[in-house]
N, C-alpha and C positions, 0 to 999 in steps of 0.2 A: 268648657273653656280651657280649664287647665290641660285639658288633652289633648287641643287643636295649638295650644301653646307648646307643648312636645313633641309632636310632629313636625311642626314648623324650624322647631331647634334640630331635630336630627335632618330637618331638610337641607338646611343651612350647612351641618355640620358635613355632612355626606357630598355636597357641593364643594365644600371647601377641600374636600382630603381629594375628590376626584380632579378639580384645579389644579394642586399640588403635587399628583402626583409625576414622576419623574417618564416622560412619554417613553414608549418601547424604543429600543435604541435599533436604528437600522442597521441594516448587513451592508456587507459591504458587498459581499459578491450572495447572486439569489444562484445560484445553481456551479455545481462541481460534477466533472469529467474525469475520472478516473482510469486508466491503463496501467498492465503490468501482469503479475501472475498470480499465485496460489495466498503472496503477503500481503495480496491488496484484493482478491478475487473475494465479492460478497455472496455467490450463488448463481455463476455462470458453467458452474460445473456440478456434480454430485458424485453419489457414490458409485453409478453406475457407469460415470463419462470423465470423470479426473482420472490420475494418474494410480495406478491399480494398486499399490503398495497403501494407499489411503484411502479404499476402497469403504472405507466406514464412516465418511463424512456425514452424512446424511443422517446418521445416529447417535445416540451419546455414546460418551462424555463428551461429544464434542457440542459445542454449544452451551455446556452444564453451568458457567459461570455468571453471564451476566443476563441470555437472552432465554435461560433453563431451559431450551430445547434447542437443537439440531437448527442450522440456518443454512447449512453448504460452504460457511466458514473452515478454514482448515485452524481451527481454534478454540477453546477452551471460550473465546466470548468474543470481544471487539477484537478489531483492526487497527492498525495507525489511520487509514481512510477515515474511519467508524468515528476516533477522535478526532481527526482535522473538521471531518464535518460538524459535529456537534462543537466545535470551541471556534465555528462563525455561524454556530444558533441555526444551523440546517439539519432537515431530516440525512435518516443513514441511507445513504444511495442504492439503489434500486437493481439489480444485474439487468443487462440487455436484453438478455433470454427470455425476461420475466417479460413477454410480452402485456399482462394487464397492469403494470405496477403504473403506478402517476411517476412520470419522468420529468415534472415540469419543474424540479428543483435540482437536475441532474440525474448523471447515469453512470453505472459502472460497466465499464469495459472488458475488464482484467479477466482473465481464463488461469484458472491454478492448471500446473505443465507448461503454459506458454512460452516459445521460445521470443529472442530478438531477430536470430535467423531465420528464414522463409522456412517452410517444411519442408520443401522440395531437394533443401542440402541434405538432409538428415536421411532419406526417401534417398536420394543419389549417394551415400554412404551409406545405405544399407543400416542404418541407427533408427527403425522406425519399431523397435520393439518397444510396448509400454511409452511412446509418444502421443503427445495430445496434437492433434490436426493445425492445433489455430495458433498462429505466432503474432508479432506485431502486427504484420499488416491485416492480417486476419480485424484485430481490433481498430486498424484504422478504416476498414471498408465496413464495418457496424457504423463506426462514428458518422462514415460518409454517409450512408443508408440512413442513419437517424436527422442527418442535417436534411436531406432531400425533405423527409418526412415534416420537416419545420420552416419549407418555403427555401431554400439555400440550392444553387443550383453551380457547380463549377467550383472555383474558389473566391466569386461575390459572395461576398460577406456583406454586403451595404444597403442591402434592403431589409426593411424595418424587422420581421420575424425574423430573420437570421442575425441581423447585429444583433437582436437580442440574445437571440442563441450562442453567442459567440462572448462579445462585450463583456456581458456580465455573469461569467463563468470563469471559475478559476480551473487550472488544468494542472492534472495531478496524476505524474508519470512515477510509477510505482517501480522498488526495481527491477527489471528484467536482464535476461542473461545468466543469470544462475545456472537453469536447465540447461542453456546450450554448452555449458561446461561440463555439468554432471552425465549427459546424455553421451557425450561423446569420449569419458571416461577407458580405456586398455583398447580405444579404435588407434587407427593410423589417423587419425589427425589431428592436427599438435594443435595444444592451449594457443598459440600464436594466430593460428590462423580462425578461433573460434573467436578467440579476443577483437579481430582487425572487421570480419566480416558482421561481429556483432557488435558492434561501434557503430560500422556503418549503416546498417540496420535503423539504430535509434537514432542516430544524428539524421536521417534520413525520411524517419518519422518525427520527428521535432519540427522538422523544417518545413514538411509538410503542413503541422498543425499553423506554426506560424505564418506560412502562406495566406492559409484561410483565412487570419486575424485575430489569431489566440494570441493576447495581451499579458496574459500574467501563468506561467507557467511553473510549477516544480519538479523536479527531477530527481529523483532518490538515486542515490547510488549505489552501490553491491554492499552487504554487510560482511562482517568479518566471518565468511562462508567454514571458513575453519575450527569453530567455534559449537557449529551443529553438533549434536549428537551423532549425527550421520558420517559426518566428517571424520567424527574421532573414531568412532566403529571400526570405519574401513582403513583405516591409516596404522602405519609401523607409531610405536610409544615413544622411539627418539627423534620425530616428526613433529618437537612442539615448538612454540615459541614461549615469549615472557609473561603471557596470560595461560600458557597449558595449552593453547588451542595449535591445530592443527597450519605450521609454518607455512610448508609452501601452498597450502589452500588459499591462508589467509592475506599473501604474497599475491598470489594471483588475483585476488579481488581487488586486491589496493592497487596493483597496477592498471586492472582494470579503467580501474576509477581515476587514475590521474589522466591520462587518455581522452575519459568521457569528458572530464575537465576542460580538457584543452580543446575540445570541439564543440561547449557549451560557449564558450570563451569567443569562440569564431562566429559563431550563432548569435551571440550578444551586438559583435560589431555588425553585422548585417541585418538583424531588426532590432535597430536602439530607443524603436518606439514600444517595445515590449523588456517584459521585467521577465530573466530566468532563472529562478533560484534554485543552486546544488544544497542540493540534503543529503546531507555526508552522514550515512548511514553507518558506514565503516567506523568510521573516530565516534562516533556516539555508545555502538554496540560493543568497541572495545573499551572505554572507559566506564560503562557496567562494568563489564566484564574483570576491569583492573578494580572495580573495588563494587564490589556486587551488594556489602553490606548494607554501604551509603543509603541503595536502592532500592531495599527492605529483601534480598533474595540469601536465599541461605544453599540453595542447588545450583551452580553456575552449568554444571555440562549434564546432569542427569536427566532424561525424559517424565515427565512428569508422569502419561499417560505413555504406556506399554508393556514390553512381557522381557522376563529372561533377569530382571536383577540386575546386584553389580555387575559392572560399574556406570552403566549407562541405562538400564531398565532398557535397550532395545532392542529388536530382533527384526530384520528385513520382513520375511514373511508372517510374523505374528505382531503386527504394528498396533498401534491405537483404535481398539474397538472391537479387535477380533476376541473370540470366546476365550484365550488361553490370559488376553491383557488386562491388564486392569490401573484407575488411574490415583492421582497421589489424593491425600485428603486437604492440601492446602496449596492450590494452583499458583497462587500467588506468591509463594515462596521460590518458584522454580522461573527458569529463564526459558527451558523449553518445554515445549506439549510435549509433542509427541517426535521426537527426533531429529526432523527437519522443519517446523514450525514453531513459533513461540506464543508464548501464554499471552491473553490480556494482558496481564500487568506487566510487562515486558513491553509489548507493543505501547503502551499508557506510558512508560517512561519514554522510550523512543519519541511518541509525537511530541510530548513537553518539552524535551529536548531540542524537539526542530522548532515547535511554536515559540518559547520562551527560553530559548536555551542561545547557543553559540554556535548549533550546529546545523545553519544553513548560512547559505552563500550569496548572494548580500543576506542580511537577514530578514527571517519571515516579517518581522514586526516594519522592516522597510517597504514590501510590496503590498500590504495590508494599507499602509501609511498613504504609497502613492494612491492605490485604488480609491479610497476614502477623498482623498484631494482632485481625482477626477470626478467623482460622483457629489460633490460638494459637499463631504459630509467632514469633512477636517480642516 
């Protein structure tokens, strides 16, 4: 008797705590769309098909920090992607390539190399040395080929398997244009015209996705490209600015970026039924950089992972992973991997930054806010 009296109590009790307890808290968005290149690319490239100087992706150390093994990451562990997703309680997105992955929570697009320019400029300037094939639209014709494959035919969006597809997806435009600067580096053709063609590029790709009915989009911008390891490498020592980093590099990304600005800005007045947020990548990765401490980093320009020593650990042809390199004992103290890539905890400060921080445009916590208010859930 006494024993059917104590099971009776723990049945009660077990009833009550599962009552009380606090229900799973919905998402607000079930699936993310990711574009861009090598700082947002989860394994759409390797070591055999990215850009030949990081030929050791596919091996360690790369991978060594958070997933202990090689993922096609160009990184020591997560992405900013990697965090966005995980801080709205979604799996790490899936590369396109990966034809058996479950994409039913989203897809990564991004290609590390990719330019914002067609390939065909680079291929018509004779710049196709150590180029990767597939630029923006490269990843917008994936995206298209994946919508087909989910009922979406044109740019109808209004049938049920495609609004889904679309509606309830946040789109997450990684930076691109980097490459189409570095690639076209001691040719004849000026920063100006790499700048104008690759504006138009992504404003062109934006418009497109907005066409089709992407509703809540993010845009990253260039980071303070001057700042790379690679940068300082190759640059004259009285080429710096007020963080050390490399001036007119750093110059050229920010003007980049006021530009992209202003044509996110025109893009907003023409679909004011969607939410555009800049994620000022630049003013986030220079204010590390102005006080690195703050951020727990003690190596602001050193490579974490490479060969050759001061004052950079880098060497163009003995990069991260080749037999001569070798990588730091504490990743996390350094801002870059391996020269032109940054650590996890780098990229970890960066999404914080854009998630909770000031450095997006309206801010992230506003587009989050509205989505929740569409889906009833605010």
């Amino acid at each position: 008797m006494k024993e059917m009296a104590q099971i009776a109590l723990f049945t009660i009790i077990s009833l009550f705590l599962l009552s009380s307890a606090s229900p799973p808290t919905p998402h607000p968005f079930h699936k993310i769309y990711a574009f861009g290149d090598s700082y947002t690319d989860t394994g759409n490239t390797n070591s055999t098909t990215g850009p030949s100087i990081f030929k050791y992706v596919s091996s360690l150390p790369y991978g060594r920090t958070f997933f202990h093994h090689p993922t096609n990451r160009y990184s020591d562990g997560r992405l900013i992607i990697d965090f966005i997703a995980q801080s709205l309680s979604l799996p790490f997105l899936p590369p396109y390539l990966n034809t058996k992955a479950d994409t039913s929570m989203g897809v990564n697009f991004a290609v590390a190399g990719s330019t914002a320019i067609r390939h065909g400029f680079f291929v018509k300037n004779n710049l196709t040395l150590n180029i990767t094939p597939q630029s923006l639209q490269t990843q917008l014709h994936w995206f298209n080929k994946y919508l087909e494959a989910q009922g979406c035919e044109g740019n109808d969006s209004t049938t049920g398997q495609c609004s889904a597809a679309i509606n309830e997806a946040l789109f997450w435009v990684g930076e691109i244009g980097v490459n189409d600067y570095a690639y076209t580096i001691g040719s004849s053709v000026s920063g100006s015209t790499v700048q104008r063609l690759a504006i138009k590029s992504v404003t062109g790709f934006l418009r497109a996705l907005l066409t089709k009915g992407a509703k809540y989009i993010v845009v990253q911008g260039l980071p303070t490209t001057g700042c790379l390891t690679l940068a300082l490498y190759l640059s004259s020592e009285d080429d710096r600015d007020d963080i050390g980093c490399v001036a007119t590099v750093n110059k050229q990304s920010y003007t980049h970026n006021a530009l992209l600005q202003s044509q996110l800005q025109v893009l907003r007045k023409q679909f004011p039924q969607s939410v555009i947020v800049y994620a000022d990548y630049w003013n986030a990765y220079h204010t590390v950089m102005k006080y690195p401490a703050k951020y727990g980093f003690a190596e602001p320009f050193v490579a974490c992972c490479g060969s050759g020593g001061a004052p950079y650990n880098f060497q163009v042809f003995d990069a991260c992973g080749s037999p001569s390199s070798s990588s730091c004992s504490d990743p996390n103290r350094y801002i870059n991997w391996d020269g032109v890539h940054l650590t996890e905890a780098m990229y970890k400060v960066v999404s914080e930054l854009f998630v909770n921080g000031s450095f997006t445009h309206p801010p992230f916590e506003d587009l989050l806010i509205r989505k929740k208010k569409e889906t009833g859930m605010y």
